[in-house]
TIKE-989733 format. One record per residue (C-alpha): residue number from 1; x, y, z. Coordinates in steps of 0.5 Angstrom, whole numbers, plus 500, padded with zeros to 3 digits. Example, Ala and Ser with C-alpha at 12.3 -4.5 7.8 and 13.67 -1.06 7.14 Angstrom:
R   num    px    py    pz
R     1   525   491   516
R     2   527   498   514
***
This chain:
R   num    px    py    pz
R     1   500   500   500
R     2   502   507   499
R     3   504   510   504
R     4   502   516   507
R     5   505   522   512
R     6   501   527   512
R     7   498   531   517
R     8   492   532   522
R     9   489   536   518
R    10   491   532   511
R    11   497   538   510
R    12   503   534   507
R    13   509   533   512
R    14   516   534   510
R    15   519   528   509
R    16   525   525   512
R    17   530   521   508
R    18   527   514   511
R    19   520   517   508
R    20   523   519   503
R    21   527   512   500
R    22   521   509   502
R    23   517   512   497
R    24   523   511   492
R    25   521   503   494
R    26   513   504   493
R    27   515   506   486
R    28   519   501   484
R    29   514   496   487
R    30   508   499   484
R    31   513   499   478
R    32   514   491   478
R    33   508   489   479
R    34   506   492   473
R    35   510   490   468
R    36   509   482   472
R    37   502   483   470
R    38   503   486   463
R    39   498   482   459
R    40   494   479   465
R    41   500   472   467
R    42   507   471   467
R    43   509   469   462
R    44   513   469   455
R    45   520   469   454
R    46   521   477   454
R    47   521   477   462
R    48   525   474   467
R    49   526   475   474
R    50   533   474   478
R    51   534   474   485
R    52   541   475   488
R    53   543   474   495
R    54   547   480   499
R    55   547   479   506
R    56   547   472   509
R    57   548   469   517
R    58   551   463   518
R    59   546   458   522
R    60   549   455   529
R    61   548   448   526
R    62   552   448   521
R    63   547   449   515
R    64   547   453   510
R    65   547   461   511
R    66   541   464   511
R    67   540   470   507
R    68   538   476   510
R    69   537   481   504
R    70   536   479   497
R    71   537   484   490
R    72   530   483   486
R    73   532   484   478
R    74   526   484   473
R    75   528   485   466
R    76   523   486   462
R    77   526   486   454
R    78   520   488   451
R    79   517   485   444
R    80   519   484   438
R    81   514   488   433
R    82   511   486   426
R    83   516   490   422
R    84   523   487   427
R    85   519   480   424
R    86   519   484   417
R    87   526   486   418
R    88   528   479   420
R    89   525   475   415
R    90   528   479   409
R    91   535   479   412
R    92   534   471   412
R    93   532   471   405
R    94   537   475   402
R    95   542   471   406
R    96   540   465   402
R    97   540   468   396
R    98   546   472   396
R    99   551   469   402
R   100   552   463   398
R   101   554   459   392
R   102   548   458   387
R   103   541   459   386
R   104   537   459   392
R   105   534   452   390
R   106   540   449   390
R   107   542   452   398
R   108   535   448   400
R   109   537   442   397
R   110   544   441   399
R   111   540   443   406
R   112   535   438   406
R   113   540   433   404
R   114   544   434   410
R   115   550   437   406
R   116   550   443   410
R   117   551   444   417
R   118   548   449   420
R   119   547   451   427
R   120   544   457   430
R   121   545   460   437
R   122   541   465   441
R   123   542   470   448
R   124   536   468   453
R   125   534   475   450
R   126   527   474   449
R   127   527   480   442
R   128   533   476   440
R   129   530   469   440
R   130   525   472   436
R   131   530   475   431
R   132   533   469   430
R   133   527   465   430
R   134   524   469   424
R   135   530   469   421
R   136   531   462   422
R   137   524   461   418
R   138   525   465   412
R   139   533   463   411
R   140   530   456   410
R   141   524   456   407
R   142   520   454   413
R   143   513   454   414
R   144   509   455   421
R   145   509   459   426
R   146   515   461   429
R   147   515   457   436
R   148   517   450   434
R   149   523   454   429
R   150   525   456   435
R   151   524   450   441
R   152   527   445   435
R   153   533   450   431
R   154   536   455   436
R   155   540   453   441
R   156   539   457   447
R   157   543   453   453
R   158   549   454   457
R   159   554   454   453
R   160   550   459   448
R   161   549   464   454
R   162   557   463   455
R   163   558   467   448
R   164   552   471   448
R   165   549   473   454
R   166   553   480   457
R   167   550   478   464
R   168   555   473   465
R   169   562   477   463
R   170   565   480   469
R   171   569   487   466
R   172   574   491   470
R   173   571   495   475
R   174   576   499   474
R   175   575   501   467
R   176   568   502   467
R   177   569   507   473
R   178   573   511   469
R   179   568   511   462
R   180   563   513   467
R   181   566   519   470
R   182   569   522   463
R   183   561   522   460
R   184   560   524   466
R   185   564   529   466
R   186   563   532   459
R   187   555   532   460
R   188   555   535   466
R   189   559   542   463
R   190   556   548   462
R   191   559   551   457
R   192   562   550   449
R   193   567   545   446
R   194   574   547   447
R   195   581   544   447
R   196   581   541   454
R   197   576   536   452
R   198   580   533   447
R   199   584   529   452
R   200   578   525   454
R   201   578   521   448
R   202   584   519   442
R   203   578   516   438
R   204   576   522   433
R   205   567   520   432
R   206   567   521   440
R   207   570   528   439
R   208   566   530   433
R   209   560   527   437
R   210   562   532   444
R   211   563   538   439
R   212   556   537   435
R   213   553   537   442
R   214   556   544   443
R   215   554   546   451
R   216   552   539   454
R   217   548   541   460
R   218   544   547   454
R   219   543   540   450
R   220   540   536   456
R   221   535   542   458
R   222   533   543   451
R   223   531   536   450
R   224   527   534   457
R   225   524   542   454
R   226   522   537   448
R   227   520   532   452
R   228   515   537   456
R   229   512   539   449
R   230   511   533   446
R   231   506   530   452
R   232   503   537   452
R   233   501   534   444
R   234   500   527   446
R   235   495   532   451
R   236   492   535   447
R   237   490   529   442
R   238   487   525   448
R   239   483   531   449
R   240   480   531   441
R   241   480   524   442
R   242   474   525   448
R   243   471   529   445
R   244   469   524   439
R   245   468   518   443
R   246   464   516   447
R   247   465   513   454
R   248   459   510   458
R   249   462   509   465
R   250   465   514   469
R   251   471   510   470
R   252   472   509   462
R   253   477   512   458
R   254   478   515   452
R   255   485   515   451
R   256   485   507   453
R   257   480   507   446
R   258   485   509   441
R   259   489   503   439
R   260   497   504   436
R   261   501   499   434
R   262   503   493   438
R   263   498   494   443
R   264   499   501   445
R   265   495   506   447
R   266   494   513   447
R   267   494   513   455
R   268   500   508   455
R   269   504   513   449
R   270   503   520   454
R   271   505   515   460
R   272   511   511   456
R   273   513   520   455
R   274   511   522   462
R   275   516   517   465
R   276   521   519   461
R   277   521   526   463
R   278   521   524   470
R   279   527   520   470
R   280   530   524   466
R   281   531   529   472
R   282   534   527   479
R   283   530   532   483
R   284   535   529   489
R   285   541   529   486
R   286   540   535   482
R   287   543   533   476
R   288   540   530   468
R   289   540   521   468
R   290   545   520   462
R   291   542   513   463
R   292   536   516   460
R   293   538   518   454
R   294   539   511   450
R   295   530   510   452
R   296   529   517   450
R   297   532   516   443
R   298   530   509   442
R   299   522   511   444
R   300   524   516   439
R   301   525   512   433
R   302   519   507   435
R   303   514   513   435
R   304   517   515   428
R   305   515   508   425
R   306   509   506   429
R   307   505   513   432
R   308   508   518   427
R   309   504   517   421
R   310   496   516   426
R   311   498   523   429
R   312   503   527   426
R   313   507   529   433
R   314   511   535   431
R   315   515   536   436
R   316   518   528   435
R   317   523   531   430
R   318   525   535   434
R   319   526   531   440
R   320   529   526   436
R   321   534   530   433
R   322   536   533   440
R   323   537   525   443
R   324   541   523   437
R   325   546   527   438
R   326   546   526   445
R   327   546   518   444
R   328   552   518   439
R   329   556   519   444
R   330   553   516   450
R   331   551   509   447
R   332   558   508   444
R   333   562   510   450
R   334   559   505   454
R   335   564   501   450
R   336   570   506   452
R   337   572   513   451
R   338   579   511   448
R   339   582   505   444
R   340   585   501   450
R   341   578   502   454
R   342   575   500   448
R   343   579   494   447
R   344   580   491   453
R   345   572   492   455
R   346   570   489   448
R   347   576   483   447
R   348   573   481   455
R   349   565   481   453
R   350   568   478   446
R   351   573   473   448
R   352   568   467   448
R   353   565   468   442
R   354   571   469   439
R   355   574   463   441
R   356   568   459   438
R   357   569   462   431
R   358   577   460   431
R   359   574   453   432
R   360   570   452   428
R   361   575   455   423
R   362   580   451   424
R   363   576   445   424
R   364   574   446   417
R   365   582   447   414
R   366   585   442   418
R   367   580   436   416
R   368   579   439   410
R   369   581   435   403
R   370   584   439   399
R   371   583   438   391
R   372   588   436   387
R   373   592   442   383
R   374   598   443   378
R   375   602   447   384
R   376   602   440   389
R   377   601   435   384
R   378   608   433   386
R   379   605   432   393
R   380   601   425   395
R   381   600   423   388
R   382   596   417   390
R   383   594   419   397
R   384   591   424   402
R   385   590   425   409
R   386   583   426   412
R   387   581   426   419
R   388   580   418   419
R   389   587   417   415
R   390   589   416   408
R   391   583   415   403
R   392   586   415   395
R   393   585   421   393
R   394   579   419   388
R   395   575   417   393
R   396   570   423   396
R   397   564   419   398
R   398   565   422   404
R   399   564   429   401
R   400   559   428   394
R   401   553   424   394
R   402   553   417   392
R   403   553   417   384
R   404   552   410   383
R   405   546   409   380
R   406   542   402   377
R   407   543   399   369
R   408   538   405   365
R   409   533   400   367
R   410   533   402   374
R   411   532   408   379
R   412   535   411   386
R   413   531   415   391
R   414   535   419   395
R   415   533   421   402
R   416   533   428   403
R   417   532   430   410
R   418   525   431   415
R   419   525   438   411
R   420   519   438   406
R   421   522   441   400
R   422   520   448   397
R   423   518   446   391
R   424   516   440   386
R   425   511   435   387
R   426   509   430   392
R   427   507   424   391
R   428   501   420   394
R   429   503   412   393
R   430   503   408   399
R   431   507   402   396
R   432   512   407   394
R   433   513   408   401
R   434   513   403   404
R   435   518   401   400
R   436   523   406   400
R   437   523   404   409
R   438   526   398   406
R   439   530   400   401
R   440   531   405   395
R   441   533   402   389
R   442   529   399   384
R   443   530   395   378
R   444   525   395   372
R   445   520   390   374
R   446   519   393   381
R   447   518   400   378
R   448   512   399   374
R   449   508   395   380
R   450   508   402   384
R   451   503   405   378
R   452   507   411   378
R   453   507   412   369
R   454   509   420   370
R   455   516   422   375
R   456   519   428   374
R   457   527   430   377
R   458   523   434   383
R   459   518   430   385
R   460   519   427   392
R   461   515   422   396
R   462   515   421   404
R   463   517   415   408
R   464   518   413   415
R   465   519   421   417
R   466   523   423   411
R   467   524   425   403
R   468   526   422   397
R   469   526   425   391
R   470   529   421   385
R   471   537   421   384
R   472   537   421   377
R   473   532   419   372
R   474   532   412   367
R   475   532   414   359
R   476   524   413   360
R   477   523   419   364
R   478   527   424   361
R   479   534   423   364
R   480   537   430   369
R   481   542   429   373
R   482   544   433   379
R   483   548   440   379
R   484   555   439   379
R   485   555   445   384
R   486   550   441   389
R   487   553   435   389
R   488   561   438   390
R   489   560   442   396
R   490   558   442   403
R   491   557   447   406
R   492   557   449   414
R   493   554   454   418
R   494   554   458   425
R   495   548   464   425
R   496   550   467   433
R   497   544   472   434
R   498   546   476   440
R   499   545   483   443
R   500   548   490   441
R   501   554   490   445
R   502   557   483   442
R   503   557   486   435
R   504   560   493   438
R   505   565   489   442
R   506   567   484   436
R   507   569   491   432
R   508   573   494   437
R   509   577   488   438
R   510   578   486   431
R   511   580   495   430
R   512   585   495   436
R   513   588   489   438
R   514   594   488   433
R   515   594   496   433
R   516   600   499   436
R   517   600   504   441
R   518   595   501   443
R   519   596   497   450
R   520   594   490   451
R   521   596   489   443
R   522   598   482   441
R   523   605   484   439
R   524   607   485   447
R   525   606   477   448
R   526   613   474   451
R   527   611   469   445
R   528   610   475   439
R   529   615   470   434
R   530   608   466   434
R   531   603   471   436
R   532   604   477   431
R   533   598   479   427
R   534   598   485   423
R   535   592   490   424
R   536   586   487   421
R   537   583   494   418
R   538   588   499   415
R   539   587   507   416
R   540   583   507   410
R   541   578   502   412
R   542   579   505   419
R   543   576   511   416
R   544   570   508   413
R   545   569   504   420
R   546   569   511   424
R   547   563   513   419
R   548   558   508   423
R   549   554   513   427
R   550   550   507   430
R   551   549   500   430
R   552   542   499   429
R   553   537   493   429
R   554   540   487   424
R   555   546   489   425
R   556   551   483   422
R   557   559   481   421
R   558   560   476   417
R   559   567   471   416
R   560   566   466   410
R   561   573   462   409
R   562   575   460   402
R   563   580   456   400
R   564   586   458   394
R   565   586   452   391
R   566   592   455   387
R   567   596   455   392
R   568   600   451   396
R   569   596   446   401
R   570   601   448   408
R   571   602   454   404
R   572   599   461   409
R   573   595   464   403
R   574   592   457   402
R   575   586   459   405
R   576   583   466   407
R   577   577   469   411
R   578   573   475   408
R   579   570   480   413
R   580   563   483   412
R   581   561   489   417
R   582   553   492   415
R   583   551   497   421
R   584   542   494   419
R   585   537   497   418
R   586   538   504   413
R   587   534   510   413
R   588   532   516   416
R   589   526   513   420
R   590   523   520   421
R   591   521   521   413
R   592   521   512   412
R   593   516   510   417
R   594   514   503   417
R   595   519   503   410
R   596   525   502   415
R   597   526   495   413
R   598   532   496   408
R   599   539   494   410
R   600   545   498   408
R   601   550   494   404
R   602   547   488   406
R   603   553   484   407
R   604   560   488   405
R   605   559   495   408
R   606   563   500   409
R   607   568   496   407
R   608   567   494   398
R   609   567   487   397
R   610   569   485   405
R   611   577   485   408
R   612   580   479   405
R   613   585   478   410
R   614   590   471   411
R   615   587   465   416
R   616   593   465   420
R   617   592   472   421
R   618   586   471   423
R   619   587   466   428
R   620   592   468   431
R   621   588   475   432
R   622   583   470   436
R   623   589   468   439
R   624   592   475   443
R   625   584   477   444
R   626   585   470   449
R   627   591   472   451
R   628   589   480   452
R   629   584   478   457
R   630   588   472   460
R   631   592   478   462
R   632   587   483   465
***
């Protein structure tokens, strides 16, 4: 219950501190009860709760301690909406068309016939679940609803929470200390840029962000006015809207009448902003909450999608120009204000995820079978090695499907995998089936007991839980074979969805670690003969990368491994990594709207066509990200 301290004759009291965080407390309570109850249960993967013990008594018997106080956290992440869902499946879908080799046929056969290896790992973030999920969906030309996608495809345990989950790193206390009091300090001065502010920060986008802003503490005050502004629109809206709908109980209202997106209200949108404006301003320290900064600009973004094209807000623009300025340089300073902050606070949250992804680079060069070239024909001439030993080296089985077939008379059905196939025709022949759990050859004479008179190359037929679809046609049903291109690749996957500060940590790590001048860097290992790695980006390419103001929703990085065949097979530059950096969704969502859904530079922006770098340099970066955090 609320408590109350006011007088005999209903005056308010003064309140004394005690009151005073009692109050604070009430707030917070009334606060999580309503975000428990949001939509009548608990329940959903958007909400979680954690209790953390923080004084505990030991017991006279020996038992275990008794806690005696305990932190309550409520993390509430919010819903994915329709358009992130819309966002989230054209990028799978680009993905499959653009990303790999082939046409999009032909990625989804070599899936559906185990010939590519795909595993997809999520944070516990329920927003996050959801992306991958959808994206999941429209990567694999899945059907459905998106649950079962995500139960049966994403893996979400503990050893995905290890790479994905920044909850579960430990950074330097010490470091974070110090970014906190250089924001701080920045954003509590009252005056314009001038030299002094240059030794916050080595990183020129934080100095062009700090001089933009001109009088931090000016900025700040202009946007919380903004803010006041914009809910005396909202005001005036919820009044047009009383006036034009009718409310047939006293306790209706009409606010709660008019709907937005996603469930909102025009009563939960004034709240929403109310809040804000409130918690912007600390009434009892007497100073602006930077923490706040990061929700005005978001909300900003979202009203511009979803609020602005129903009721035209003009103040948004203003409010939204005001928190984006303040937000690039706030948001990208939680990452660190100079070079060293940024990597030894990126390569700490990083360093598992990294480590996992020069794993599995390493697992594919050195238990792949490489082909046979002009350069190294003097080299195992008769045999080659794999992970099981020597083969001859004609003999591929274990990496191209079986092309053995019957005499012309025949036909042999190939099992393609407990995926129906996006396209052909499925076949509704009981006989068939129930041949295909015994065996999948069947000679002439056996054929025409089915009754099956037209067979197509894309027909297919379920038996047992799985497709067939036919491997290759006899002369009496037009002979088609399969492409060479799906037949002599395999192809294995990792997607990682996870949220915004792996995909900044990531960057920073690969930017500065080999740098010099830079400390922490891979060359100062007592082992630097094996360990040194040239920087990954050059100053032109760290250029282009300064020119990333923000990573927005979908934000990705990709690594592909080719190999060089022309080159020698223990050679250095055998095999290379590409890396492809787009920075998501593009546009200015104050003149797009609901349109935000394109993706700038999908794969390879900013740098053209992505930085090709040699593979051992890019484990050997891995390598000193390990060895850097090992240190710390």
């Amino acid at each position: 219950q609320q408590p109350a301290f006011t007088g005999a004759a209903g005056e308010q009291l003064p309140q004394t501190p005690a009151q005073h965080e009692e109050l604070k407390m009430v707030a917070k309570l009334q606060q999580m009860k309503a975000v428990l109850e949001k939509g009548g249960k608990f329940e959903g993967i958007n909400r979680k709760v954690q209790i953390k013990p923080t004084k505990c008594i030991q017991r006279d018997d020996g038992g275990d301690p008794e806690v005696t106080e305990a932190l309550v956290v409520l993390k509430w992440g919010g819903s994915l909406t329709d358009v992130g869902l819309t966002q989230a499946g054209a990028l799978g879908e680009r993905y499959r068309n653009e990303l790999f080799p082939g046409d999009s046929t032909t990625f989804l056969r070599l899936h559906n016939s185990y010939r590519h290896d795909l595993k997809i790992y999520s944070s516990d973030e329920g927003r996050v679940q959801t992306t991958a999920a959808a994206f999941t969906k429209k990567f694999l030309a899945l059907e459905g609803e998106l649950t079962p996608i995500l139960v049966s495809l994403v893996s979400k345990d503990q050893h995905a929470h290890s790479m994905l989950d920044p909850s579960g790193v430990k950074l330097s206390t010490t470091i974070q200390d110090e970014v906190k009091e250089t924001i701080r300090a920045i954003l509590s001065r009252n005056k314009e840029y001038d030299d002094t502010l240059e030794k916050m920060s080595d990183l020129d986008p934080m100095l062009a962000a700090i001089k933009s802003i001109g009088n931090p503490r000016a900025k700040m005050v202009c946007l919380r006015n903004n803010i006041y502004r914009l809910l005396a629109e909202i005001d005036s809206h919820i009044t047009l809207q009383a006036t034009y709908t009718p409310v047939t109980k006293a306790s209706d209202d009409a606010a709660h009448m008019a709907e937005l997106d996603n469930g909102e209200t025009l009563r939960l949108l004034h709240s929403r902003w109310q809040k804000l404006y409130d918690d912007l301003w600390n009434e009892k320290e007497e100073a602006f909450d930077i923490s706040k900064i990061p929700d005005v600009y978001d909300c900003c973004k979202y009203d511009a999608i979803h609020t602005q094209t129903s009721y035209g807000l003009k103040t948004l623009d203003d409010t939204y120009k005001c928190a984006r300025q303040l937000a690039e340089l706030v948001c990208p300073s939680e990452y660190g204000m100079t070079r060293s902050q940024r990597l030894n606070i990126g390569s700490t949250i990083c360093r598992n995820l990294m480590e996992k992804v020069s794993r599995d680079m390493r697992g594919i060069v050195t238990s792949y079978i490489p082909k046979k070239t002009a350069v190294d024909s003097s080299e195992d001439d008769d045999e080659h090695e794999n992970g099981e030993g020597k083969v001859k080296k004609d003999d591929r089985s274990n990496i191209k499907l079986n092309r053995d077939y019957l005499d012309a008379s025949g036909l042999k059905w190939l099992k393609c995998g407990v995926l129906q196939p996006p396209e052909g025709r499925q076949l509704t022949n009981e006989r068939l089936s129930r041949a295909l759990e015994k065996k999948s050859d069947f000679t002439s004479h056996h054929w025409e007991t089915f009754g099956i008179t037209d067979l197509r190359n894309n027909d297919y037929v379920k038996s047992g839980g799985f497709y067939f679809k036919p491997a290759v046609q006899n002369d009496e049903h037009d002979t088609e074979k399969i492409d060479d291109d799906f037949i002599e690749n395999s192809i294995k996957t990792r997607l990682y969805f996870t949220s915004e500060s792996h995909l900044h940590s990531v960057v920073n790590a690969l930017r500065y670690i080999n740098m010099d001048g830079v400390a922490g860097q891979g060359m100062e290992t007592k082992s630097k003969s094996k360990r040194f790695a040239h920087p990954i980006f050059d100053s032109h390419e760290q250029l282009l990368l300064d020119g990333i103001k923000e990573f927005d929703y979908l934000t990705q990085i990709v690594f592909k491994v080719y190999e060089d065949t022309t080159a020698r097979q223990h050679s250095d530059e055998r095999f290379h990594v590409r890396i492809g950096i787009s920075p998501g969704v593009d546009g200015n969502v104050m003149e797009r709207g609901k349109d935000h859904i394109d993706s700038k530079g999908l794969l390879w922006f900013p740098i053209e066509q992505g930085k090709i770098i040699p593979y051992n340099n890019f484990v050997k970066t891995c390598k000193n990200i390990s060895e850097l955090v090992e240190r710390s």
